[in-house]
C-alpha positions as CSV (number, residue, x, y, z in Angstrom):
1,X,38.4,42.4,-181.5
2,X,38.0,38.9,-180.5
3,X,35.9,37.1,-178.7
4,X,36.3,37.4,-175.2
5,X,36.2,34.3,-173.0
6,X,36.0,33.8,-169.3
7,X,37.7,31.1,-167.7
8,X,38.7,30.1,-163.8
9,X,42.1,29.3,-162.5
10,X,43.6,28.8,-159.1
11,X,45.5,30.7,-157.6
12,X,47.5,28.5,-155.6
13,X,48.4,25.8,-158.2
14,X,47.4,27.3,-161.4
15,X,44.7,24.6,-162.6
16,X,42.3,25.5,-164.7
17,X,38.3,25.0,-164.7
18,X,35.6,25.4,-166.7
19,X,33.5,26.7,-163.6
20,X,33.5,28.1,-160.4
21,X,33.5,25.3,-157.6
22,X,34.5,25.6,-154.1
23,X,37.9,23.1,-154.1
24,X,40.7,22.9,-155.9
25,X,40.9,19.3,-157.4
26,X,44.7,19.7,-158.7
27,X,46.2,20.9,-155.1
28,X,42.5,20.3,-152.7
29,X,42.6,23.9,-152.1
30,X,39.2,25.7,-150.8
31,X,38.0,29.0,-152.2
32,X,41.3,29.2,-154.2
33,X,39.4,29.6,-157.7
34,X,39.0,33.2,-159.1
35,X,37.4,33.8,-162.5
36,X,39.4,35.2,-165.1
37,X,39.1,37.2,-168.6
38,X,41.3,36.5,-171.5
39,X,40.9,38.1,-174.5
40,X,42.2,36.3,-177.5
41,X,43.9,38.3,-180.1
42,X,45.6,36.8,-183.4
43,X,48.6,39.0,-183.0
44,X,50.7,37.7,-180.1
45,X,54.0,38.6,-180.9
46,X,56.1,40.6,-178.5
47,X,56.6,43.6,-181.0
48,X,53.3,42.9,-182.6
49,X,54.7,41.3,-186.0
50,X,52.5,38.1,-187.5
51,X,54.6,35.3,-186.5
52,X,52.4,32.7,-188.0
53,X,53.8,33.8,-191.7
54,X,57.2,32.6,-191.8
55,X,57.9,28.9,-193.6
56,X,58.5,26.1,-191.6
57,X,60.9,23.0,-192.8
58,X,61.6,19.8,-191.0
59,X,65.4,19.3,-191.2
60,X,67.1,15.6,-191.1
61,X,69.2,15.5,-187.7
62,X,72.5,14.9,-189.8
63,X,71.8,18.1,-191.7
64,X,71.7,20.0,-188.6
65,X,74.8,22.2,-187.8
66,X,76.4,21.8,-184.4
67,X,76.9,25.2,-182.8
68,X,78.4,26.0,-179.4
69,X,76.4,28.5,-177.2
70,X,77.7,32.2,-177.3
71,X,78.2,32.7,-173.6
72,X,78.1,36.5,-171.7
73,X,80.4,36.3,-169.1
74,X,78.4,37.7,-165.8
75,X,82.2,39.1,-163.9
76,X,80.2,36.9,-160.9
77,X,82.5,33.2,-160.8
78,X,79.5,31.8,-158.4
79,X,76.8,32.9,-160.9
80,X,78.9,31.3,-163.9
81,X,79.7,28.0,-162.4
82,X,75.7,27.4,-161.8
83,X,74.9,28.5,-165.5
84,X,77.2,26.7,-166.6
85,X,80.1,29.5,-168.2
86,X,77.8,32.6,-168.5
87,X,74.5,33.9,-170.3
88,X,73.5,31.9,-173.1
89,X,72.7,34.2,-175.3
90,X,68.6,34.1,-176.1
91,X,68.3,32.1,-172.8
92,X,65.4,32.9,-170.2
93,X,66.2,32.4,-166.4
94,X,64.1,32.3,-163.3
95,X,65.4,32.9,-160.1
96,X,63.3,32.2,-157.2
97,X,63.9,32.7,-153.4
98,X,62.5,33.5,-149.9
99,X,61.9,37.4,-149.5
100,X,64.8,39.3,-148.4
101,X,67.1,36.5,-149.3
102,X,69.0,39.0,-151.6
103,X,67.5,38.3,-155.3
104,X,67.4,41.7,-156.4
105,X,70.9,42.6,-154.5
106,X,72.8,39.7,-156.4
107,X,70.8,41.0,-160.1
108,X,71.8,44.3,-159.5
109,X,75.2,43.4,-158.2
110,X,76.0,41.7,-161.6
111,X,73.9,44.6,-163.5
112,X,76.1,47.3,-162.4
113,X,79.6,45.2,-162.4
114,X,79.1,43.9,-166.0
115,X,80.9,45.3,-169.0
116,X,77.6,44.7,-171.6
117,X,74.7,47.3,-171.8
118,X,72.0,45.7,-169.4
119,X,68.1,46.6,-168.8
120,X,67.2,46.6,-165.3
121,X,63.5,46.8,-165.3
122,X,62.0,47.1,-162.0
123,X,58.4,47.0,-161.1
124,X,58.4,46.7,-157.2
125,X,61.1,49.9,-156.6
126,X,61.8,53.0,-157.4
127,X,64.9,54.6,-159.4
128,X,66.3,56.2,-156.3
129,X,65.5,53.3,-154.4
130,X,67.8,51.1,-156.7
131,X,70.3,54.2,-157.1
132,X,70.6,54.0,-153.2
133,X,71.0,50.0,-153.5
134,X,73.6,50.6,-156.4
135,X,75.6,52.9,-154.6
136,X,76.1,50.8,-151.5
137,X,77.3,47.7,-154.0
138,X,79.8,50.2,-155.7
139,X,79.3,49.5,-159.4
140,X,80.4,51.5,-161.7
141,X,79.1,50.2,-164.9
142,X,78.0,53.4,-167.2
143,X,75.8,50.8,-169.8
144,X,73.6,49.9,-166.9
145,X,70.2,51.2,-167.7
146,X,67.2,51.5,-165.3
147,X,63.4,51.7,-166.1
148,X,60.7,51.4,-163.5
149,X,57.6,49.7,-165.5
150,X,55.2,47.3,-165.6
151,X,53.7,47.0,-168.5
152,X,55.4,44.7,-171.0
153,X,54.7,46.5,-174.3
154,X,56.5,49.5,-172.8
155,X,59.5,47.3,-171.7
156,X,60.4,46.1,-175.1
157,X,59.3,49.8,-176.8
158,X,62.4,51.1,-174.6
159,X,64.6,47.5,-175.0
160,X,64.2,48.7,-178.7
161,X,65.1,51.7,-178.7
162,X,68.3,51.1,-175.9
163,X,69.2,47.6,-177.6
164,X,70.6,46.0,-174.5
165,X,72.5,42.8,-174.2
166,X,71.1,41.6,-170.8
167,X,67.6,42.7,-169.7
168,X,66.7,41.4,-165.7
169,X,63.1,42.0,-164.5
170,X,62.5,42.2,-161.6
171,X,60.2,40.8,-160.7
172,X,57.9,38.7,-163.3
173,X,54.6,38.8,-160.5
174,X,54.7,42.6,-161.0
175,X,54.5,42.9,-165.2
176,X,50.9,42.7,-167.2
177,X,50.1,43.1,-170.5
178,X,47.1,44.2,-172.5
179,X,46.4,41.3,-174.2
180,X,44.7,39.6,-170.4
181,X,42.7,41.9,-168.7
182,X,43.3,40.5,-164.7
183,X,44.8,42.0,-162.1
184,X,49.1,41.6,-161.8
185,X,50.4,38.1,-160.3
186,X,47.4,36.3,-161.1
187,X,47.9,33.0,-162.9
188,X,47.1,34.3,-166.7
189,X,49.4,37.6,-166.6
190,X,52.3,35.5,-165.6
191,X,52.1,32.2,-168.3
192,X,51.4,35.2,-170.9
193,X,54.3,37.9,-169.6
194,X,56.5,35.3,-169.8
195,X,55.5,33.8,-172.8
196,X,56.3,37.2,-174.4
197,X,59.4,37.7,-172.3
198,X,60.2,34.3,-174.0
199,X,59.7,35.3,-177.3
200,X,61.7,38.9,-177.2
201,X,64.2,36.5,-175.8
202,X,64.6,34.1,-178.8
203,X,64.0,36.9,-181.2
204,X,66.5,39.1,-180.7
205,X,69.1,36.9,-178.9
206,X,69.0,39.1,-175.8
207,X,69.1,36.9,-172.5
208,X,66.5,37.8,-169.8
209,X,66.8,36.7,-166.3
210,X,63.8,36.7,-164.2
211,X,63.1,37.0,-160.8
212,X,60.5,35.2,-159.2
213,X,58.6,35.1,-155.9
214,X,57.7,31.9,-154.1
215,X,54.9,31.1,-151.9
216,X,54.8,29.6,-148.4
217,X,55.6,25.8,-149.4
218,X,58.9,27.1,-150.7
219,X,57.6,26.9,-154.6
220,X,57.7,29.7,-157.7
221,X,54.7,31.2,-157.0
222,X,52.5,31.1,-160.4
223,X,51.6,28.0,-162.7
224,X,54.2,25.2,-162.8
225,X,54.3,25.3,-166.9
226,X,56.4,28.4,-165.7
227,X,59.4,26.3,-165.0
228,X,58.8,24.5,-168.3
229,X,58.4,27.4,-170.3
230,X,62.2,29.1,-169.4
231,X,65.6,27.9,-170.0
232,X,67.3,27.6,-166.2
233,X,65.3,27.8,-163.0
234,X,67.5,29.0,-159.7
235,X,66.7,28.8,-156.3
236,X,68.6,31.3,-154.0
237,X,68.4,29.5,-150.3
238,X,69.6,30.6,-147.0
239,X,68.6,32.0,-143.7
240,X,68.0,35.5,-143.4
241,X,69.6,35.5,-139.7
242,X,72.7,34.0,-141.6
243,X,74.9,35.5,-143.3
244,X,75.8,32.8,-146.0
245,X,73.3,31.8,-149.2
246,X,73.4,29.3,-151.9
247,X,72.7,29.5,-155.2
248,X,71.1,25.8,-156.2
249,X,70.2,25.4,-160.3
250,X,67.0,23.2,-160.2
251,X,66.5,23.1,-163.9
252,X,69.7,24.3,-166.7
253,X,69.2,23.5,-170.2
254,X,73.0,24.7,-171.2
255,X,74.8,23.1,-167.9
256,X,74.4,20.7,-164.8
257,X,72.2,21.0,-162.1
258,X,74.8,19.6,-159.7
259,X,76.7,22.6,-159.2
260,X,76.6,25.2,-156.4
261,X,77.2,28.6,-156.0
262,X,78.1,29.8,-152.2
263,X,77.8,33.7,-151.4
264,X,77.9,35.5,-148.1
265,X,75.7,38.6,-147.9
266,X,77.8,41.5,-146.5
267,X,76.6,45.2,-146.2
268,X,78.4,45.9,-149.2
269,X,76.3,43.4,-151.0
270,X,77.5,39.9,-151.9
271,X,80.8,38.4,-151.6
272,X,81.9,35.4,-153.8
273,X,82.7,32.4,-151.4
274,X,86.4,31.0,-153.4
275,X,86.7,28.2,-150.8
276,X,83.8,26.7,-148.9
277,X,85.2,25.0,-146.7
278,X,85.9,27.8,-144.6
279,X,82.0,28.2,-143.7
280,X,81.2,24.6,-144.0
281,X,83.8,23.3,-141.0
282,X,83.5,24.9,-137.9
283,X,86.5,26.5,-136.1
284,X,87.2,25.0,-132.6
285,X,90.1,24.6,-130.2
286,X,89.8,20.7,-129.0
287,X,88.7,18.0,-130.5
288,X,84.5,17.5,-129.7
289,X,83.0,14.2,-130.0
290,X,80.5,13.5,-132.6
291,X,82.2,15.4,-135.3
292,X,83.8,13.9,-138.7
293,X,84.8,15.3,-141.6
294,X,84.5,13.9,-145.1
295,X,85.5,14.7,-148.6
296,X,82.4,15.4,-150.7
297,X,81.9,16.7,-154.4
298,X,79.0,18.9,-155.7
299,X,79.3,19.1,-159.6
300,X,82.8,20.0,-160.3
301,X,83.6,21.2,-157.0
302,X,85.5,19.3,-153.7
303,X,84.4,20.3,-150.6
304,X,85.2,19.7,-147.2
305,X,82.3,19.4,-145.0
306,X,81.8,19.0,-140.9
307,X,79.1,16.1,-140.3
308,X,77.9,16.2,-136.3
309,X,76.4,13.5,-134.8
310,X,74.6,13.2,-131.3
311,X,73.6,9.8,-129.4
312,X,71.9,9.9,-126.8
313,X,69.6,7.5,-124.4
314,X,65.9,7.6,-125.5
315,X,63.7,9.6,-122.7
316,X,60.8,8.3,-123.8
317,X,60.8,4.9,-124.8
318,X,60.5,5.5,-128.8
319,X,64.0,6.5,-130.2
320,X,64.4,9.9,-132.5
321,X,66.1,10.2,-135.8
322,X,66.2,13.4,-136.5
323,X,68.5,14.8,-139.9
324,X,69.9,18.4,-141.1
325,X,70.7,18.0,-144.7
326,X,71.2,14.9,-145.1
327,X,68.8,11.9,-145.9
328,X,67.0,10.2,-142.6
329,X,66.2,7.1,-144.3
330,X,69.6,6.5,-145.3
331,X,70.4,7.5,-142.1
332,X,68.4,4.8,-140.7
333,X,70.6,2.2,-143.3
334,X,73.7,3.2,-141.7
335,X,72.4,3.2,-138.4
336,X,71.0,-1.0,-138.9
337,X,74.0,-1.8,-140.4
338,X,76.2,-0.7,-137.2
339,X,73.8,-2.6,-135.4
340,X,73.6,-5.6,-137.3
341,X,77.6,-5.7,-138.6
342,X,79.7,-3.9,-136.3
343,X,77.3,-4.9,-132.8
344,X,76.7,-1.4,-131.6
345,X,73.2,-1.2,-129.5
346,X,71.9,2.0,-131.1
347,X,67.9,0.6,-131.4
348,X,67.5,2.5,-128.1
349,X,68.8,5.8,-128.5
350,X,68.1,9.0,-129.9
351,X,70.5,9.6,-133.0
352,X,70.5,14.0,-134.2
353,X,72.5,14.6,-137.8
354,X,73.7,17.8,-138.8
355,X,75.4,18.7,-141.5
356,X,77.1,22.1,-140.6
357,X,76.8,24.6,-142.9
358,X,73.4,24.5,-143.6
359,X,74.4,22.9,-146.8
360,X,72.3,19.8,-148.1
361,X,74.7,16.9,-149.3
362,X,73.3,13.7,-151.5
363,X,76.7,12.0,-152.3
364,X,76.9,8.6,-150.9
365,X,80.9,9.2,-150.2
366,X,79.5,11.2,-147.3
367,X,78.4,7.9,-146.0
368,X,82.1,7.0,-143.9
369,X,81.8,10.7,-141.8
370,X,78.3,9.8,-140.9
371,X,79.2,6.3,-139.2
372,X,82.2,8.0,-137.3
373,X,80.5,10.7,-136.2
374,X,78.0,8.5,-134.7
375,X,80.9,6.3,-133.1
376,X,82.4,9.1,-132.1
377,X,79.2,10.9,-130.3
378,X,78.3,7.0,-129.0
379,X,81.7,6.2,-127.4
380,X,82.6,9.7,-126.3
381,X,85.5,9.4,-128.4
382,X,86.7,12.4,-130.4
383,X,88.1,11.6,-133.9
384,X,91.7,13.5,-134.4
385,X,91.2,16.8,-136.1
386,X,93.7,15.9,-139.2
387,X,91.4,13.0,-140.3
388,X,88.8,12.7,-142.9
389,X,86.3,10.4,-144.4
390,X,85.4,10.2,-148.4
391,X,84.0,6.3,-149.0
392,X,80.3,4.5,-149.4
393,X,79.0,2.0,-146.8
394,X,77.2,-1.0,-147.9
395,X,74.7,-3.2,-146.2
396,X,76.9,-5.8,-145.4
397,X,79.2,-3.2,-143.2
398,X,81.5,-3.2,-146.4
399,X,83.6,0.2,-147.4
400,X,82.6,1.2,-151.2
401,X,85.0,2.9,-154.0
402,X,83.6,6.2,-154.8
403,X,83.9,8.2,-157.9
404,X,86.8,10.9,-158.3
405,X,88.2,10.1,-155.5
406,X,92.2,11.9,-156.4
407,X,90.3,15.5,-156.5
408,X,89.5,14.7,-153.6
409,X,92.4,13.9,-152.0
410,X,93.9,16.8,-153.2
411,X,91.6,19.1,-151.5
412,X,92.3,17.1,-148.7
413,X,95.9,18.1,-148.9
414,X,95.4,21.8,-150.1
415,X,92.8,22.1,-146.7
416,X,96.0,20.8,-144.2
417,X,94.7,17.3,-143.5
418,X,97.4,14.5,-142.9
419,X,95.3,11.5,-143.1
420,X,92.1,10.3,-145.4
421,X,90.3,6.5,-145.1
422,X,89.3,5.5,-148.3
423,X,88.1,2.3,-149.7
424,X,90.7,-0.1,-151.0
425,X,88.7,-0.8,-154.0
426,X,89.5,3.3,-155.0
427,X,91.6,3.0,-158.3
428,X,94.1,5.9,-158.7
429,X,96.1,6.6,-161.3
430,X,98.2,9.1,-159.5
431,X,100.7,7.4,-156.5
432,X,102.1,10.2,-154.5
433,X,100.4,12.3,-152.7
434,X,101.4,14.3,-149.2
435,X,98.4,12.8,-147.3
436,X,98.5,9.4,-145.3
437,X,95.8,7.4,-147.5
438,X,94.0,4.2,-145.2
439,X,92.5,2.0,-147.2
440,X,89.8,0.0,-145.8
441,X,87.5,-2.9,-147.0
442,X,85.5,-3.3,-144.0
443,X,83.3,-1.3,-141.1
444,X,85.4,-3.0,-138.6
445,X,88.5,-2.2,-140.1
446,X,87.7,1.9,-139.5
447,X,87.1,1.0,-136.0
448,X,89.9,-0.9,-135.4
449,X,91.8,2.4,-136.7
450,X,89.7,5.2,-135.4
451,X,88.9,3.8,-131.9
452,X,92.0,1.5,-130.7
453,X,93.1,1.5,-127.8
């Protein structure tokens, strides 16, 4: 047995210290540092075999073979699209979210609708519990294998002896191992449960997906070298008194981290959203002022989102700018540009955002919707229901080409719309298309066509 040493972490951002003191340099936390005991051993493998024996060569980069990653197809389209095709195969990936949010739900969903043999390991329920859970989601999957446990070694004594394909813990705050005696959650059982997790991972070409808890800021709760150490970090957002969540891929080795994956949590578990749109622009019988819709992309996939806007005379002297998923100091671009381009007197009034939906949208193309809503809401002008937006405004009032604008249009056209203002600087390589396209160059210009008399 090794020497035991005795170090001090904290528990909020994971910084270590050689001592005790009373605040947290890394995060200026107070009374955050616990002491901890690790015991070093030479053996750290996840089945116990030296891995410090096996020759190591440094090969050229030309002498490298290229290989495509052996995918496991997940039967979940939203869950593919974010990973990129599937489960690579040897892959580790987190997935974090809010409690209740429906982590375990969409795991389980996919455990017991898959075709491969897949390891659910739970540490935080029961096996009826998750038989109860299973049998409202209606799977019917015969290779999908349960253990309760919480102790690594015995997880990967029983992974042996079952040989999944997929193994999902749930959740990586609940597991310990013997090699750190401290408590379960505390910031040396997680870098070292995963670290082992890892290993078993690369070892035997089994993917593990994690699920992780997150603390009040909104962050994986644990050490940040957490989201270094795996292959894809998820975030599962929404509002619990919603119905719809989204599925965001913060870090992916194997894909993008553009995409987005939209479900809608029914008692039956979660439902695939096909086409976005529907829960992204709102159903209404007349035309409202302050609303606009535009044409916006995230990754691969067109959506068609509903941007409100609300002006109205400042009450107390100091105007509010006030933004739902969307960017306020972009916001306050577009907002100085009217102002100084177009001649609207908006330094005086109170401007609300909303992008509905509850969606967050960073493409710049989004930047045409936002203007007209604003207009719209200003004027008391409604903009006709069959119109939408897709183009970039500059600082000199000028309209910006955007990128991929003809997929697009043609969600555009697939969603009903008759008419789309784009930039005239677009370049298309496709001429016809169902939809009336207005090309602008100019802020005035959209005025001129939304707002005439």
């Amino acid at each position: 047995m090794a020497k035991t040493k005795t170090t001090f972490f904290c528990q909020n951002c994971g910084a270590q210290f050689p001592k005790w003191v009373g605040k947290c340099s890394s995060c200026n936390e107070w009374n955050t540092i616990v002491e901890e005991i690790i015991q070093k051993e030479e053996i750290r493998a996840w089945k116990g075999a030296a891995s410090g024996k096996r020759s190591v060569k440094a090969l050229k980069i030309n002498e490298i073979k290229s290989t495509n990653e052996e995918r496991i197809d997940t039967c979940n389209n939203e869950l593919n699209r974010v990973l990129g095709g599937g489960l690579v195969k040897g892959s580790v990936v987190l997935l974090g979210g809010e409690p209740g949010i429906g982590k375990s739900t969409l795991l389980l969903q996919i455990a017991v609708l898959m075709s491969n043999k897949v390891l659910y390991v739970s540490g935080e329920e029961s096996m009826s519990q998750i038989k109860l859970r299973a049998d409202r989601l209606k799977g019917f999957n015969d290779n999908c294998l349960i253990l309760t446990e919480t102790r690594t070694q015995n997880i990967f004594s029983a992974a042996e002896e079952t040989a999944p394909e997929v193994v999902v813990i749930d959740s990586i705050q609940t597991l310990h191992t013997e090699f750190i005696e401290a408590s379960p959650g505390s910031i040396s059982q997680i870098r070292e449960t995963t670290a082992e997790l890892i290993r078993f991972a690369k070892e035997t070409d089994t993917p593990v997906v994690l699920i992780g808890h997150i603390t009040k800021e909104g962050n994986i709760a644990g050490p940040k070298i957490l989201e270094h150490m795996v292959d894809v970090v998820l975030q599962f957002e929404g509002d619990r008194n919603h119905t719809y969540r989204i599925l965001r891929a913060q870090k992916n080795r194997f894909g993008s981290t553009a995409e987005l994956g939209i479900y809608e949590m029914l008692h039956t578990g979660l439902r695939e959203v096909d086409n976005p749109s529907e829960i992204l622009i709102s159903e209404k019988d007349s035309d409202l002022t302050g609303t606009a819709i535009s044409a916006t992309l995230e990754g691969m996939r067109p959506l068609m989102i509903e941007v409100q806007a609300l002006v109205s005379t400042a009450v107390y002297g100091t105007p509010q700018r006030s933004c739902t998923g969307y960017n306020v100091k972009r916001l306050n671009m577009l907002l100085a540009v009217l102002e100084k381009r177009a001649g609207f007197r908006l330094g005086a009034k109170d401007v609300f955002l909303n992008i509905a939906g509850g969606i967050r949208v960073e493409d710049p193309a989004i930047d045409l919707a936002v203007v007209c809503a604003v207009l719209s809401s200003n004027n008391e002008i409604s903009i006709p229901q069959n119109i939408c937006f897709a183009a970039e405004v500059g600082l000199s009032g000028e309209i910006r080409a955007i990128s991929r604008v003809e997929q697009r249009i043609l969600e555009a056209e697939k969603l009903g719309f008759k008419k789309i203002v784009l930039s005239s600087f677009n370049k298309m390589a496709k001429k016809n298309f169902d939809i009336e396209i207005i090309k602008v160059t100019k802020i005035e210009e959209v005025i001129g066509v939304l707002f005439k008399a």
